[in-house]
N, C-alpha and C positions, 0 to 999 in steps of 0.2 A: 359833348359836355355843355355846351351854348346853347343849344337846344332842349336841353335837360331843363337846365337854368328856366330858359324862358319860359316853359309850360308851368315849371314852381311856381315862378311869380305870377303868371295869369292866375292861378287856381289862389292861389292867395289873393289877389286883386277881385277873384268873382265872388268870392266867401268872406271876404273881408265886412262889406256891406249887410250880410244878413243877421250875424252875431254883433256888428258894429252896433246896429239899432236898439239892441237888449242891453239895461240898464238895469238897478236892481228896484228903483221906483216902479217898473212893468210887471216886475217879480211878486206871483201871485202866491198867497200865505199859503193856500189850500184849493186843490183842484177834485173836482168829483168825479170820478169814475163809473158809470155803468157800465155792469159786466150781467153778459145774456148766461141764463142759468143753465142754456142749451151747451155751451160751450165745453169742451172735452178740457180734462185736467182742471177743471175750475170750477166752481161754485161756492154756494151757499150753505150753513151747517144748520144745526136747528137755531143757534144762536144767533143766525143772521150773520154768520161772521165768514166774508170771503178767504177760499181758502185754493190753493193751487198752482198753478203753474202760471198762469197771469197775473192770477193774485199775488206769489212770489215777484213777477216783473216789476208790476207797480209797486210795491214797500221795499224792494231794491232800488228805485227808480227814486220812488222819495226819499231814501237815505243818502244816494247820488247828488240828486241835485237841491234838498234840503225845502223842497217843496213837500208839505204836507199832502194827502190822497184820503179820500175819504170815498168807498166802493161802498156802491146800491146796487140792486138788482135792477136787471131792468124787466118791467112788469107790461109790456105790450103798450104802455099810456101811450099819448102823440111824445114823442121823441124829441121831436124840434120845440115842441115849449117845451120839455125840462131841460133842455139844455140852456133854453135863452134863460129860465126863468132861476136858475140855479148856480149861472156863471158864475167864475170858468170851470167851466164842465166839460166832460164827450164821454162817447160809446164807444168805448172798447171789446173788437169782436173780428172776428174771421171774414174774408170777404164771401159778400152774400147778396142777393136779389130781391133784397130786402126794400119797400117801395121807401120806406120811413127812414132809411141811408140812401137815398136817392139825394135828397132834399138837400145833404148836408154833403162836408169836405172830409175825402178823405189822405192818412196819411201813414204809411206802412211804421210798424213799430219793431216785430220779429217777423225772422223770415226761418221757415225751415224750408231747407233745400232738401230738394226731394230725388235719388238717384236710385234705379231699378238695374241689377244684377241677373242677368241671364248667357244663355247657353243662346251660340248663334243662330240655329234654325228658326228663335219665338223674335226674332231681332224687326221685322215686317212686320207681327202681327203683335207685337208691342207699338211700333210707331202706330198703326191705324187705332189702336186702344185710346191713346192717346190725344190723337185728330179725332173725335168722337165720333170714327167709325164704328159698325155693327159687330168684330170682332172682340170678343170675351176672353179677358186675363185675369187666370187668379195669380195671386202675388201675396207671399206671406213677408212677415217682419219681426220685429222685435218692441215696435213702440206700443203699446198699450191701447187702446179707443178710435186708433189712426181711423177709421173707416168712419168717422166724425169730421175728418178733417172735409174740406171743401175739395179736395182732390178725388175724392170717394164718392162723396155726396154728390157733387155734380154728374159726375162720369158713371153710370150706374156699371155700363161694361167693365168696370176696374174692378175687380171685387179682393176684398183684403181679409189675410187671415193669419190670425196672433199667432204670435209661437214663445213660449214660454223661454229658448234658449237655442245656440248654434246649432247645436249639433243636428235636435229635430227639424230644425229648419234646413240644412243642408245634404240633408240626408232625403227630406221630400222630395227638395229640388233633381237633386239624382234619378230619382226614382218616378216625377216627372209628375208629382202629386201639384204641383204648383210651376206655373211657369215664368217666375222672376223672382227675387229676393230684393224688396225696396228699403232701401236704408235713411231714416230722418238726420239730417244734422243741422245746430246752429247758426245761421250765419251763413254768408252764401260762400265765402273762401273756408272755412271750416272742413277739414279730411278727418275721421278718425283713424285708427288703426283697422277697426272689420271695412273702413270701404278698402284700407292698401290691401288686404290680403286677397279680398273678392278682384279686384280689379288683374290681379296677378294672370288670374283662370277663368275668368268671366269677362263677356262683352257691358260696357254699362253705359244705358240710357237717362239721361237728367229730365225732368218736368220741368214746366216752365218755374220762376220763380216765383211771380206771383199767387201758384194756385196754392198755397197753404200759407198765408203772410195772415200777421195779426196787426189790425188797421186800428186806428184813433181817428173817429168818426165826431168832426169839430161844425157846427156854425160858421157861416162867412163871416162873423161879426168878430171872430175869436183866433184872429189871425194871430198874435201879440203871442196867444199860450200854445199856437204852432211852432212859432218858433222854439217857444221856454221846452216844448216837447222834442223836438230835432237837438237841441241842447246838448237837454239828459244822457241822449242815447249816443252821443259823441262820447263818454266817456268808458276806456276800457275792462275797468272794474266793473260796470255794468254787467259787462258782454262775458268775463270772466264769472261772476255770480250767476248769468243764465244758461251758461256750458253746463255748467255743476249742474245746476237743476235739472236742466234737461236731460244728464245722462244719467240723473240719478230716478229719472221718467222707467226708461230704458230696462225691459228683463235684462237679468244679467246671462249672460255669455255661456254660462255651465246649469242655466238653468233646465227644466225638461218637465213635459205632464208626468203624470201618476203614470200612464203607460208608458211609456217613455223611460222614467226613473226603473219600473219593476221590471221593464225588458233589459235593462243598463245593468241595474242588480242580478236579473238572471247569466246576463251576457258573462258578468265577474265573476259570479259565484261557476259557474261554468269555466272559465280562465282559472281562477284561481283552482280548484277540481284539476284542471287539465295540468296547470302549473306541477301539482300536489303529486297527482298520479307518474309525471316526468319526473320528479324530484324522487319519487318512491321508487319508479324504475331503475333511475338512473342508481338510487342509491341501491337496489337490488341487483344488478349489474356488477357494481362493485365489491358488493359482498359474495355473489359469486364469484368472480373473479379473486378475490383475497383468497376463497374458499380453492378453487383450481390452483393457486402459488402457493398456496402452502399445502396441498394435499403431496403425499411420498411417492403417491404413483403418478406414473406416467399419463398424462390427462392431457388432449388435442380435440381443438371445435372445428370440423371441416365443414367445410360447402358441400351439398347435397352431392354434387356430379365429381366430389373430391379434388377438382384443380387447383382447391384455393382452400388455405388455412387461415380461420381467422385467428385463434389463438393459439399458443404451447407454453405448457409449464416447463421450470427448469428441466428437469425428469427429464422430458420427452427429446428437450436439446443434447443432455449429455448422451443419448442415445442416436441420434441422428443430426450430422451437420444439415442448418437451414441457411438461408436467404432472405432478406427480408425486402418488401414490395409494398412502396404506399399501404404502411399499417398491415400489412399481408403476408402471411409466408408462402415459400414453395421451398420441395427438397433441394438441394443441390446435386443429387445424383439424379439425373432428368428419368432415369429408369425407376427408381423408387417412386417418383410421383407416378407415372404409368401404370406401373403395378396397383399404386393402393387408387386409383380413382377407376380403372377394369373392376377392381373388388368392390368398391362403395359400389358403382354404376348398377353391378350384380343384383345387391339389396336393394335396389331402389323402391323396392314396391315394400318393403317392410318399414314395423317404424322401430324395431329393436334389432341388434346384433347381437345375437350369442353366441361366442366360441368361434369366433370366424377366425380360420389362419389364413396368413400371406408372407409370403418368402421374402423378405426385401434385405437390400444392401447395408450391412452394417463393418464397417472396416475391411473391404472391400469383399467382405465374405458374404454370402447369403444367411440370414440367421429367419428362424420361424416366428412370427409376431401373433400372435394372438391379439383378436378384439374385439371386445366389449361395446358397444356403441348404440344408442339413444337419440333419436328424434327430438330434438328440445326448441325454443325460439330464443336466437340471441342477436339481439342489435336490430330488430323488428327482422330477422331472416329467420327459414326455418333451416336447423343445420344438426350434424349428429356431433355427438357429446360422446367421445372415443376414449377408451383405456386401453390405453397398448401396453402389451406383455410380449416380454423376450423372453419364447419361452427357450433358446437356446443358451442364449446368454444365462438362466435361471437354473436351467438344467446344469452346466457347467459350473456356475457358481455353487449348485448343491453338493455335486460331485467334490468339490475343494471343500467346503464346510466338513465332509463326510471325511476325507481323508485330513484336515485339520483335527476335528473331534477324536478321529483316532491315534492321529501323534499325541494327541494331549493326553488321550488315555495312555496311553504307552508311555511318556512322559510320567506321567502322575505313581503312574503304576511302579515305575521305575527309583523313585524316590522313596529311600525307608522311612521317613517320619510320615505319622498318622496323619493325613489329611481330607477335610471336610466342608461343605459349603450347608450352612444351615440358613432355612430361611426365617422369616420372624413368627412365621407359626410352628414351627418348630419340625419343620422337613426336612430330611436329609436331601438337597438339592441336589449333591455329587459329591464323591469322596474317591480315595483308591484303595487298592486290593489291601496295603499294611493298616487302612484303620478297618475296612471288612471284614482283616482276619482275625484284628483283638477283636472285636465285638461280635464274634461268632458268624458272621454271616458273609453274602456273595455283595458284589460291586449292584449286580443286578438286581441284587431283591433289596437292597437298602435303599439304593435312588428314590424318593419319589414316597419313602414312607417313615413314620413319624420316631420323633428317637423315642417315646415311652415304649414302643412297643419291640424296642430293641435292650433297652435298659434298665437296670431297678431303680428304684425310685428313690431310693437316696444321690443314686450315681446324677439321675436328674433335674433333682433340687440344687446340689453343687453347682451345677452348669447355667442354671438360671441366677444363682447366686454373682456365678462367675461373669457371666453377658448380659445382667443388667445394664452397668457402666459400661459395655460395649452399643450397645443400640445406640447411647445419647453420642456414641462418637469416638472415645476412648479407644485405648488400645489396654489389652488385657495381659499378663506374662507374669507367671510363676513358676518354682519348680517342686513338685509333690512325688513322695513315695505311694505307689501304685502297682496293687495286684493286676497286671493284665490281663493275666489269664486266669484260670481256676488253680492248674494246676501249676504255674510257674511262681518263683521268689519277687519279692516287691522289688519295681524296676524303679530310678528318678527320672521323672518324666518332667522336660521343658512344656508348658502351655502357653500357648502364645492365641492371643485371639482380637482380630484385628476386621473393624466393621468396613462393607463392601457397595460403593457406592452406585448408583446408574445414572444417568446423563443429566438428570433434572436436580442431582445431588443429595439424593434421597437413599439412605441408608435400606437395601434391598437382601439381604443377607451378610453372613458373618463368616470369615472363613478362621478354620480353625486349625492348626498343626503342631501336633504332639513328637516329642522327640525325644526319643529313648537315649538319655543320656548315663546310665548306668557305666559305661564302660570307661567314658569320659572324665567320670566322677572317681572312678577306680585308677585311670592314670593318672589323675593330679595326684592324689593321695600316694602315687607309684613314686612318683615325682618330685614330691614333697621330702620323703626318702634320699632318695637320689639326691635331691642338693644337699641333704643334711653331712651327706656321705663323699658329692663333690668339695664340700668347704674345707671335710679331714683331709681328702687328698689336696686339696688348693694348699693346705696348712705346710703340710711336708712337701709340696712343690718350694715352699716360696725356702725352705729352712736351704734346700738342694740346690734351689738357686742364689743364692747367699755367700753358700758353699763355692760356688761357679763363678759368682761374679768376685769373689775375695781372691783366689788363683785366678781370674781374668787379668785383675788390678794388679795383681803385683806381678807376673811374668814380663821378662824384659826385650821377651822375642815382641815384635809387632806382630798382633793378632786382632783380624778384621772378620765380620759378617755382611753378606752381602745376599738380599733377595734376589729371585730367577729376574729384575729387571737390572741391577747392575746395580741397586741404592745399597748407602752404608747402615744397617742395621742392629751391627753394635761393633765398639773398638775400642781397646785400651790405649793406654797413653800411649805408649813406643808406639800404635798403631797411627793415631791422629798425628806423634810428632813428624812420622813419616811426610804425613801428606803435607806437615807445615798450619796444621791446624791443632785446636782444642777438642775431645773426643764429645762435647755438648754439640760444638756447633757443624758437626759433621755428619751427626746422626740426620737419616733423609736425605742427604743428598746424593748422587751418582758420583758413583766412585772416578769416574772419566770426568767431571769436572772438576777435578782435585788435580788432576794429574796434567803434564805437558802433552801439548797435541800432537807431538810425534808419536809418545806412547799410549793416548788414551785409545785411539782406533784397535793397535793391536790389542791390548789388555782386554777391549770390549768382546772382540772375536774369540778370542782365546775363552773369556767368563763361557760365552755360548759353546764354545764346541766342550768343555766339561761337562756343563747342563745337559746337552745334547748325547754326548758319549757316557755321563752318567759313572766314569772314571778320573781318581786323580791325577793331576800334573806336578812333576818337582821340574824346574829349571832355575840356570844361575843367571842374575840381573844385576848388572852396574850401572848405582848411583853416583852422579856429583851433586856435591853440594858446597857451589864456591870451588876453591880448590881439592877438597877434598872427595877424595871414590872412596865409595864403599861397594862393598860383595857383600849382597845378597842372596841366598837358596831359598826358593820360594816354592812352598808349597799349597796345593789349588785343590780343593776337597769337595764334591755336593755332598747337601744333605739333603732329605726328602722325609718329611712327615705322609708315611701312610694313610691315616686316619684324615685327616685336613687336605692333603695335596699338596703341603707349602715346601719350595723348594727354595735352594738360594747353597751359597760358596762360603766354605770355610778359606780365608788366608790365613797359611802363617809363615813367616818369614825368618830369619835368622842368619846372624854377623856372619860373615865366611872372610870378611877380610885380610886376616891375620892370616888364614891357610892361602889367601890367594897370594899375600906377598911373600909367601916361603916361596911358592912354587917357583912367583917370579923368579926368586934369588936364585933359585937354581937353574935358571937358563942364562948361558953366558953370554949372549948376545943379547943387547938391549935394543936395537932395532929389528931380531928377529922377535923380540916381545911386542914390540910398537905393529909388527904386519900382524901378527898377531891376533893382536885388539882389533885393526881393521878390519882384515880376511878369518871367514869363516874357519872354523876347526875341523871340521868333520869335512865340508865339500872344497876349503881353499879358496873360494871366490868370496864378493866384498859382503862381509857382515853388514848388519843396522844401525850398527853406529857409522860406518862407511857409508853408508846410502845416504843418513841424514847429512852429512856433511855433503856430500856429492848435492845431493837435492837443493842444497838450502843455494850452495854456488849456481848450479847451474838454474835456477829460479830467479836469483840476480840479474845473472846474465842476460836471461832471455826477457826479463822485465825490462833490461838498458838498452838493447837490440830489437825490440818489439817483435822478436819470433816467438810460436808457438813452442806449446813444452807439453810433453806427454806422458804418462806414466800409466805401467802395463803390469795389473798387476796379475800372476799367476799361481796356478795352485795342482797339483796332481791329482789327478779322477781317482777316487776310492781308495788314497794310502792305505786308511786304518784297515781296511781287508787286507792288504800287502801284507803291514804288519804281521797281520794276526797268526798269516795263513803262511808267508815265507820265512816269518823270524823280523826281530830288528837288526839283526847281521845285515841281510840279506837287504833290508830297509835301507841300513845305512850307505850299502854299497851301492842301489838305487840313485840315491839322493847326489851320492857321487857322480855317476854317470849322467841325471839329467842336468846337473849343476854347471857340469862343464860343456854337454853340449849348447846349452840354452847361454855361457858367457861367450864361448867360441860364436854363436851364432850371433848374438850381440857387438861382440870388439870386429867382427868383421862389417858392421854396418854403422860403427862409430858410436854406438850407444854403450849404458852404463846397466850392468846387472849383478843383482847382487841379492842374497838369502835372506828375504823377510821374516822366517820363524818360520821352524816346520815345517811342513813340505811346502812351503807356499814361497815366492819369489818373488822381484819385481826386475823391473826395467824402465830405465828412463830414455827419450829420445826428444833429443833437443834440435827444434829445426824443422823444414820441410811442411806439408802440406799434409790435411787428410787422408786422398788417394797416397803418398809416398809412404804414411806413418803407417796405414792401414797393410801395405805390399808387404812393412818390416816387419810387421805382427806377425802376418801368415808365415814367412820363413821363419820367424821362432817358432810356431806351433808345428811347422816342416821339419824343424832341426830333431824336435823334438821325439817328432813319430819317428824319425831315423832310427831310431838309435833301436829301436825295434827290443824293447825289453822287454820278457815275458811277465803277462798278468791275469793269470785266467781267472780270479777273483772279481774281473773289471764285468760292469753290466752295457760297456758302449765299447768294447774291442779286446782282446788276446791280448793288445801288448799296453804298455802302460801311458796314457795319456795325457793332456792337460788341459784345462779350462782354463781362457785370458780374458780378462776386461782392460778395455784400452778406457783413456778419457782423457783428452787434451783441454788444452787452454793456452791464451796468449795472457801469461801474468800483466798486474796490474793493482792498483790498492784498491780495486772493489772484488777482489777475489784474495783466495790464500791456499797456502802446500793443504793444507789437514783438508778444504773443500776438494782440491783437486785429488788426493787419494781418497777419499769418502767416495768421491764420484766413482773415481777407477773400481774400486773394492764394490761401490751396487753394482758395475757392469759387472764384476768378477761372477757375482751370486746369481745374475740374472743370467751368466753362461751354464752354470751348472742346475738350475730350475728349469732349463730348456735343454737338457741332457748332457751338458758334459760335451769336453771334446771339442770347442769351439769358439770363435773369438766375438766379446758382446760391446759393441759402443754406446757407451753413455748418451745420451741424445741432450 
């Protein structure tokens, strides 16, 4: 930094002294310039008036430093008097060996620095150019007259040659037409941009700086306007105003001769050609290619020796899995590519394929391919342009179209309305055998020809009448009386004509079908009748049922109707007071939810085996109500509508009371009355009223005790055959015998049994375990075969058998009696749908 320092201040202290001296009393108004008219960039006009590139110096130079310049030519006089004689004056001019600037002082004004761009090998024979050795350099540029300058003019071996613009200038040097590229600049620190680029790839030699300086050639006398001249040129506006000038000396950069420009212009209009013709390929390429993807058939571009696919259209994929390889296909079954490149390899010396087959793998089957294939150039290769045809795959698909076309005939044929495909010039396109045979003619001679020459020409005009407004779209339908035949009565014929589209939505034909509705037309009007005739009988139904429902309403028996499901379908009052309802709010619902769930199970069973047996039931049934019993005789009726199928149960019920309390009074024992009502009449063991009371206790119990409780219900294999075939005597004494085997079998195992209804039983068993309850079943169904009573009506044994369903449960308030006999009673049903004769548990 101190050293820095110091050299400032010398350089100030050496300079200080020479501008110190300059005053503006030394300061001269107007200085004369001679300028030699030999000098490049400069001269004289006709008007005498200097004009140029030094000329620019000086009137930059006087508007610098505000010194006036007043430029003369200079005319060979003696030099040194006009300068004395004309003070302050000088000669301004390039250095020169000139005898007449000998005499005088000189003092550098511009300097172009002068630097040579070359290639290394001319690097030697550039220096000796130089040293004004006998070696000869040409050296082209860009400055204009340079071979004026004193760097040219001295050194004759330099020789210099213009160049209008870079490019021809760098293009010589390449090509070795010139061996350097010299470049002028302003100013000896001055770089432009062409030297940084040249410098990047070129070696570059400087010339000294004095050999192209522009001097100010002064008198000794005229030291004073040396100085006022070193001045001027201190300022950088100056040196800024003669860059400009100078570069605007300078061809520009894109300039070029006439040859040059028309080889440039060929060179482009050739690029742009070349661009043109890529751009047309390339766009012809693509339009092939659009043209290959959307063409239907199957189209593939192989490589000559077939190892390599350059393109495939969809087509040819849905026929063969490929693989794809940098922009490439190969097949995926490595034996299909082998095959078809042996077959290309084949053709190789052809430049068409025709008809060529090749067996190749198509779903793992061999199928026969035909190919079509062309020599073409794509992508600058020569390669073949392939249509492949399955002709197996085509064959098969024909074979299907073939038997298609024939269902459809058969089809069409098979349909009696007249049917027709007409096309818009008026062709019978296809029809079947019922309109061939109103119109006189065969399936095969109609196809395919025109309907005038099938029809008269009234019948013709109607039909164009008629398919006008079908073409634009419509749908056509009437119905006309029509002779169809010659000899037959006018039929009414439905027309129906409806237009027939093809995939682009273009109305292609009309189809048309005619429907012989004559007979149609004859049952309405059959019909029409018929209801006139149903509404007289509706009339006297309703008078009949009027009738029906006035003795419905007033009879004091309860009388019920009940559909084959069990719903109440009609009831008179005594019927609904029954249930404890109103005969409105009863109708639709099932007769079991009206009733108590001890009795609704049986009543339900009971409705079925009527329905099923198709015979009525009378039996006697005691109600309470409160304290009071009543006796009921009830009888249990189907009806069955033939015509409809509808089935469903007459009740009708009726007081017996009044006879049951005689009867009572006449037995003198009041608790022989009371066993009674317990125990059964006919078999002596515990009736249903007994069993409910047994049931309801022993359900308690075993809800307080948390043991299992079971109930088993039974029923006899095939009674109603017993009945039929041995008597009800014979039944009854039956009922006896299994009655008391099946209670003896029971009271010895601590259980409770007793007569459900009809041949059917039950058995309660309170206690014990699955395996224990199960062991008691089979000894009831043991007691039972004992007893060995003859049955040869039975379709599972000679003697008479039983069917039991067991189904326990440990009570509980998420369970109840009526679920746990529902259960017993499915196993019962599920013993006798698996034959009878065997014991079924509930699961």
């Amino acid at each position: 930094m101190l050293k820095s320092f110091t050299c400032l201040m010398i350089f100030l202290c050496i300079s200080a002294p020479s501008f110190a001296a300059l005053n503006e009393s030394t300061k001269p108004s107007q200085v004369v310039v001679y300028l030699d008219q030999n000098l490049p960039y400069s001269g004289f006009n006709s008007h005498k008036k200097a004009q140029g590139l030094y000329a620019d110096f000086w009137l930059s130079w006087s508007l610098t430093t505000g010194i006036a310049v007043k430029m003369e030519p200079y005319l060979q006089e003696d030099l040194y008097t006009s300068l004395v004689d004309n003070r302050p004056a000088l000669y301004s001019g390039l250095q020169a060996s000139n005898r007449a600037l000998k005499r005088l002082n000189k003092t550098p004004l511009l300097n172009l620095k002068t630097d040579f761009y070359h290639f290394s090998p001319i690097s030697q024979k550039l220096s000796h150019a130089l040293t004004d050795h006998a070696d000869v350099i040409l050296v082209g540029g860009l400055f204009p007259q340079a071979q004026k300058l004193p760097l040219f003019v001295d050194k004759t071996h330099l020789i210099y040659k213009e160049y209008p613009g870079v490019l021809e200038l760098l293009i010589d040097l390449y090509q070795d037409e010139i061996d350097a590229v010299v470049i002028f600049n302003f100013g000896l620190e001055n770089k432009g941009l062409l030297d940084s680029i040249l410098s990047s790839f070129l070696q570059k030699k400087s010339a000294n700086d004095g050999d192209n300086q522009l001097f100010a050639y002064l008198p000794v006398e005229q030291q004073t306007l040396v100085k006022w001249l070193q001045w001027g040129n201190q300022f950088e506006q100056l040196n800024t105003q003669m860059r400009t000038a100078f570069a605007n000396i300078n061809n520009p950069w894109w300039g070029a001769s006439a040859a040059m420009a028309r080889n440039l212009l060929l060179i482009s209009g050739l690029f742009l050609i070349f661009i043109l013709i890529g751009r047309s390929k390339r766009k012809k390429d693509r339009q092939f290619k659009d043209v290959l993807d959307s063409s239907p058939y199957p189209l593939a571009i192989f490589a000559l020796d077939g190892n390599t696919i350059f393109y495939l259209n969809d087509e040819v994929k849905s026929l063969f899995p490929f693989k794809k390889k940098k922009n490439k296909f190969i097949f995926e079954e490595a034996e299909n590519q082998l095959l078809l490149s042996r077959f290309i390899n084949k053709a190789s010396h052809q430049t068409v394929i025709d008809n060529g087959l090749v067996r190749l793998l198509v779903d793992d089957t061999f199928h026969d391919i035909e190919i079509f294939a062309k020599r073409i150039h794509y992508k600058r290769k020569t390669a073949w342009l392939c249509h492949l045809k399955d002709v197996t795959a085509l064959l098969s698909a024909e074979r299907k179209l073939t038997e298609e076309r024939e269902l459809l005939r058969k089809v069409l044929d098979s349909i009696p309305e007249q049917i027709s495909f007409k096309s818009p010039k008026g062709t019978i396109v296809g029809c079947n055998t019922a309109w061939a045979e109103v119109n006189n003619t065969t399936v095969a001679h109609a196809t395919g020809r025109s309907v005038a020459d099938m029809m008269a020409v009234p019948a013709i005009k109607k039909q164009k009448q008629q398919e006008a407004a079908v073409w634009t779209g419509e749908t056509y339908n009437s119905q006309e009386w029509i002779q169809q035949k010659k000899s037959a009565d006018l039929s009414l014929v439905n027309v129906t004509k409806v237009p027939l589209y093809n995939d682009k939505g273009t109305i292609f034909a009309i189809l048309s079908i005619d429907s012989d509705i004559t007979a149609l037309h004859n049952l309405t009007k059959q019909l029409k009748v018929e209801n006139i005739q149903r509404k007289e009988t509706e009339k006297a139904l309703s008078k009949q049922s009027v009738l029906l429902s006035t003795v419905f309403a007033a009879s004091y028996d309860p009388i019920g109707l009940l559909d084959h499901e069990g719903r109440i379908i009609g009831a008179n009052n005594s019927f609904a007071k029954l249930m404890n309802a109103c005969p409105d709010d009863i109708i639709g619902k099932l007769q079991t939810e009206l009733m108590p769930s001890d009795r609704a199970d049986w009543a339900e069973r009971q409705n079925k085996e009527v329905l099923a047996s198709g015979e009525p039931i009378i039996f006697e049934e005691l109600l309470f109500s409160g304290n009071k019993k009543t006796w009921y005789e009830v009888h249990k009726a189907p009806f069955n509508d033939e015509e409809s199928h509808y089935q469903g149960i007459v009740i009708m019920a009726r007081d017996i009371t009044a006879r049951k309390l005689t009867e009572e009074k006449l037995s003198s024992d009041a608790s022989d009355f009371e066993q009674k009502m317990l125990n059964d009449q006919l078999t002596n063991i515990a009736n249903r009223r007994s069993f409910d009371e047994r049931f309801t206790m022993l359900w308690q119990e075993a809800c307080d005790e948390q043991e299992m409780l079971s109930i088993v219900m039974c029923d006899i294999d095939y009674f109603k055959p017993y009945n039929d075939n041995y008597g009800h005597q014979m039944g009854d004494e039956t009922l006896k015998i299994i009655a008391l085997a099946l209670n003896n079998a029971a009271s010895e195992m601590g259980c409770f049994a007793a007569r459900y209804g009809g041949e059917e039983f039950v058995v309660i068993i309170k206690g014990g375990n699955a395996t224990k309850v199960f062991r008691a079943v089979e000894k009831l169904r043991e007691a039972i075969n004992k007893t060995k009573v003859e049955h040869l009506h039975s379709d599972v044994s000679r003697y008479v058998t039983m069917s039991l369903g067991l189904s326990s449960i440990f009570p509980s308030d998420l369970n109840t009696m009526k679920m746990l006999v529902a259960e017993a009673d499915g196993a019962l049903y599920d013993a006798k749908m698996s034959g009878r004769d065997q014991i079924s548990v509930h699961n």
